[in-house]
Backbone as CSV, one residue per row, in Angstrom:
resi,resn,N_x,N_y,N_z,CA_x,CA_y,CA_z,C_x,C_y,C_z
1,UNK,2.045,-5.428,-14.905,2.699,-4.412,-14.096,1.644,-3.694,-13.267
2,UNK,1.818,-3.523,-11.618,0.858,-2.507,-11.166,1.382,-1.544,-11.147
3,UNK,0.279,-0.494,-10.946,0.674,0.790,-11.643,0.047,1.411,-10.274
4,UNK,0.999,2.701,-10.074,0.948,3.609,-8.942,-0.351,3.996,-8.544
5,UNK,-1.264,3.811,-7.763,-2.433,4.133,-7.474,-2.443,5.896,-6.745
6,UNK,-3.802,6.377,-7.587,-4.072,7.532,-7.156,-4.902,7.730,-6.146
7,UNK,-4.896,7.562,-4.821,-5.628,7.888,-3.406,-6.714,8.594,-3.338
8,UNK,-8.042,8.175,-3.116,-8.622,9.703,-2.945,-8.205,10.445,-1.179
9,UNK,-8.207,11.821,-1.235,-7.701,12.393,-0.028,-9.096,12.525,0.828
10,UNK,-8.577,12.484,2.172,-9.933,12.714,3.220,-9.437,13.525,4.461
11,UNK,-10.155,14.577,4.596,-10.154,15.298,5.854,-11.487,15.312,6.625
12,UNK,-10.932,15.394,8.049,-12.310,15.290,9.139,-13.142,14.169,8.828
13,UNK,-12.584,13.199,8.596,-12.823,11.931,9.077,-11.763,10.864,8.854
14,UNK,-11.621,9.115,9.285,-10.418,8.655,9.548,-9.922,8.234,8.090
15,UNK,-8.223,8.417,7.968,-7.580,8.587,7.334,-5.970,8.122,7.880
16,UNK,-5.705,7.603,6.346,-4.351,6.854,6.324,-2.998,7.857,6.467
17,UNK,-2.354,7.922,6.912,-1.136,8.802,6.933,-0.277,8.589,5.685
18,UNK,-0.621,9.755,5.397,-0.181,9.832,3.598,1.607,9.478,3.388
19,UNK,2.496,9.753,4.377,3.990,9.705,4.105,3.773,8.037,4.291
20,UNK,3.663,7.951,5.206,3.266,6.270,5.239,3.175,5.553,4.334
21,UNK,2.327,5.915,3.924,1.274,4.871,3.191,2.278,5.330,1.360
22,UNK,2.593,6.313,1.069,3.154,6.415,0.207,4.689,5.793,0.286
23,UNK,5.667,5.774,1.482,6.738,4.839,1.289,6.485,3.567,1.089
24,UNK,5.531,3.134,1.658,5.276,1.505,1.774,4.782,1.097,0.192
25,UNK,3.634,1.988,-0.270,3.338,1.712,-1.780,4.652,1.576,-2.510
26,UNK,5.787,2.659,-2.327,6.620,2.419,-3.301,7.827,0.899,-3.192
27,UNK,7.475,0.537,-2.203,8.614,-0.474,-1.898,7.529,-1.363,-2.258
28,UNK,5.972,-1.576,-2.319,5.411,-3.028,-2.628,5.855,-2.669,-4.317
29,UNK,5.087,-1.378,-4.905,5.196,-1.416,-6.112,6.816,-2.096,-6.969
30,UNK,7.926,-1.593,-6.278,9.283,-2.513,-6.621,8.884,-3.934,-6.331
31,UNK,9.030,-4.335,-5.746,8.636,-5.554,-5.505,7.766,-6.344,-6.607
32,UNK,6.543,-6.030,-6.409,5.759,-6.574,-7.295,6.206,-6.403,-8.682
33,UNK,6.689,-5.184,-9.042,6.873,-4.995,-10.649,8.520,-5.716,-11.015
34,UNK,8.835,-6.403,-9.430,10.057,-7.048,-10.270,11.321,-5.877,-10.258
35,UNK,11.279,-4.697,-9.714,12.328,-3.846,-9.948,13.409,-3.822,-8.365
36,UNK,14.391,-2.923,-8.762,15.594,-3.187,-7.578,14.987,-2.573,-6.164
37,UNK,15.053,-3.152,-5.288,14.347,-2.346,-4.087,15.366,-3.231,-2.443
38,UNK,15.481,-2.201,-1.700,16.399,-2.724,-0.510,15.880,-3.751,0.510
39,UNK,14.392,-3.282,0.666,13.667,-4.300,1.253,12.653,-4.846,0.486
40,UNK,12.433,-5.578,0.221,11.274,-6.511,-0.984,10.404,-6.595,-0.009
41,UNK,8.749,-6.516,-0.420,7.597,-7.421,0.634,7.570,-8.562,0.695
42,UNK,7.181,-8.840,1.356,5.938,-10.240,1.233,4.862,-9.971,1.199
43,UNK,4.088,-10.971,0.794,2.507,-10.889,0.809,2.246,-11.048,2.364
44,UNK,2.990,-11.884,3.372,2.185,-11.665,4.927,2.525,-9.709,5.091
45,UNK,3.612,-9.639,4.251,3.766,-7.565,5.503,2.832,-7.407,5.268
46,UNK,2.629,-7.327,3.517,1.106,-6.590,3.323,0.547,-6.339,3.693
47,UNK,-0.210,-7.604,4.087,-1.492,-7.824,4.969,-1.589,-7.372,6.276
48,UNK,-0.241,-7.774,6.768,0.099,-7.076,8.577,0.268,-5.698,8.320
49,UNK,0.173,-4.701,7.623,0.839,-3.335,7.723,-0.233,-3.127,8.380
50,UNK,0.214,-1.763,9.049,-0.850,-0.692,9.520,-0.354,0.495,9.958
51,UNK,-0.696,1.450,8.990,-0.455,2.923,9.073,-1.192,3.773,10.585
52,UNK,-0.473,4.580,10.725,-1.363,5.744,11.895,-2.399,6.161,10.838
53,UNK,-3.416,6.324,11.603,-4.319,7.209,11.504,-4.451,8.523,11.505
54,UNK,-5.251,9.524,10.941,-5.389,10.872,11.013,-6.493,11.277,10.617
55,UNK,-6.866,12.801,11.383,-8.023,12.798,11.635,-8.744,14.307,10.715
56,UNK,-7.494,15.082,11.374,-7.896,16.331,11.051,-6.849,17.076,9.763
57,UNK,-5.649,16.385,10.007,-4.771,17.044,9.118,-5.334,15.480,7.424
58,UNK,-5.011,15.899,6.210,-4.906,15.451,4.802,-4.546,13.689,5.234
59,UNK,-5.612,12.813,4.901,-4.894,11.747,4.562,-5.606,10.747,3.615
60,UNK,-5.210,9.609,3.149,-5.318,8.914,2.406,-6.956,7.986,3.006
61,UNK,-8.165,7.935,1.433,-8.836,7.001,2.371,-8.912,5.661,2.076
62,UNK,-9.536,4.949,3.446,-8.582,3.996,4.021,-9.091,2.514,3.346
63,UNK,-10.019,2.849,3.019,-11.175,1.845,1.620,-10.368,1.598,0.908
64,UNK,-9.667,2.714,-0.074,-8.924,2.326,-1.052,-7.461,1.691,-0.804
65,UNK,-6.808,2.219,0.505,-5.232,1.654,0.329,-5.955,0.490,0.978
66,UNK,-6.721,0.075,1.548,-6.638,-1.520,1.874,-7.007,-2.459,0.751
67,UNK,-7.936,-1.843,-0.272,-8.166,-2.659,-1.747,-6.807,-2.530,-2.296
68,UNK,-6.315,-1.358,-2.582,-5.115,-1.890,-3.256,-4.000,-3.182,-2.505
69,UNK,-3.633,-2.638,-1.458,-3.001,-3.354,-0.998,-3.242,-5.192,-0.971
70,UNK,-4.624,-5.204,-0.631,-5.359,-6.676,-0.951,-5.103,-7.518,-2.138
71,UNK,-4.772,-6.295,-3.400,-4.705,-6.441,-4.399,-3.302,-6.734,-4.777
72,UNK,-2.037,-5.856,-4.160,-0.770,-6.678,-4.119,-0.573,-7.760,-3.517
73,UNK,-1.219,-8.303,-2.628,-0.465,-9.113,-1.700,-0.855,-9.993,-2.978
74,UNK,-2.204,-10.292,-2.998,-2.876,-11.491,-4.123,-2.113,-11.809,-5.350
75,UNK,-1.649,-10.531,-6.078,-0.696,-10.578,-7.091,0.939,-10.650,-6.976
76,UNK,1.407,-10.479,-5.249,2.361,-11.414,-5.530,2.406,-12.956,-4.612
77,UNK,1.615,-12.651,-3.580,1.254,-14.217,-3.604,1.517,-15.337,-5.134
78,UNK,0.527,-14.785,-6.370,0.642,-15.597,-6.899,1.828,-15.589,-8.274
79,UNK,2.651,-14.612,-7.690,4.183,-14.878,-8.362,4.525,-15.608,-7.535
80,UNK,4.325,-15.664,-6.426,5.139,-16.834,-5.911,4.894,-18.289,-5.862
81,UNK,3.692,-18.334,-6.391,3.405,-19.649,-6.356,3.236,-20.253,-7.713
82,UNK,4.175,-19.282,-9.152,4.263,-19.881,-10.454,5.593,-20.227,-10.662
């Protein structure tokens, strides 16, 4: 099961748009964990997403949602290929 990742936050320098980046986590996390969700990913969205940027106001940094994310696509890539 993946488990909800905790973001570190970044201001005044570039940064993931936190509403963003938090709907999209919750629809891979359904997905991947196998639970009910309206739109399921794929491993290509994954990879194609891309959040706005932000600069000055609170956002997510951008190191980590792209490891995680790297990290779903890979893990359901390879549900799909068992």
């Amino acid at each position: 099961m993946l488990q909800k990742p905790s973001f570190s936050r970044v201001r005044l320098r570039e940064g993931y748009a936190r509403d963003e980046v938090d709907a999209f986590v919750d629809r891979v996390l359904a997905t991947v964990n196998g639970l009910s969700v309206d739109r399921p990913v794929t491993a290509q969205e994954i990879l194609n997403t891309r959040f706005r940027t932000v600069r000055l106001s609170e956002g997510y940094d951008v190191t980590e949602v792209d490891l995680f994310l790297d990290t779903a696509a890979a893990r359901l890539d390879g549900m799909i290929g068992q």
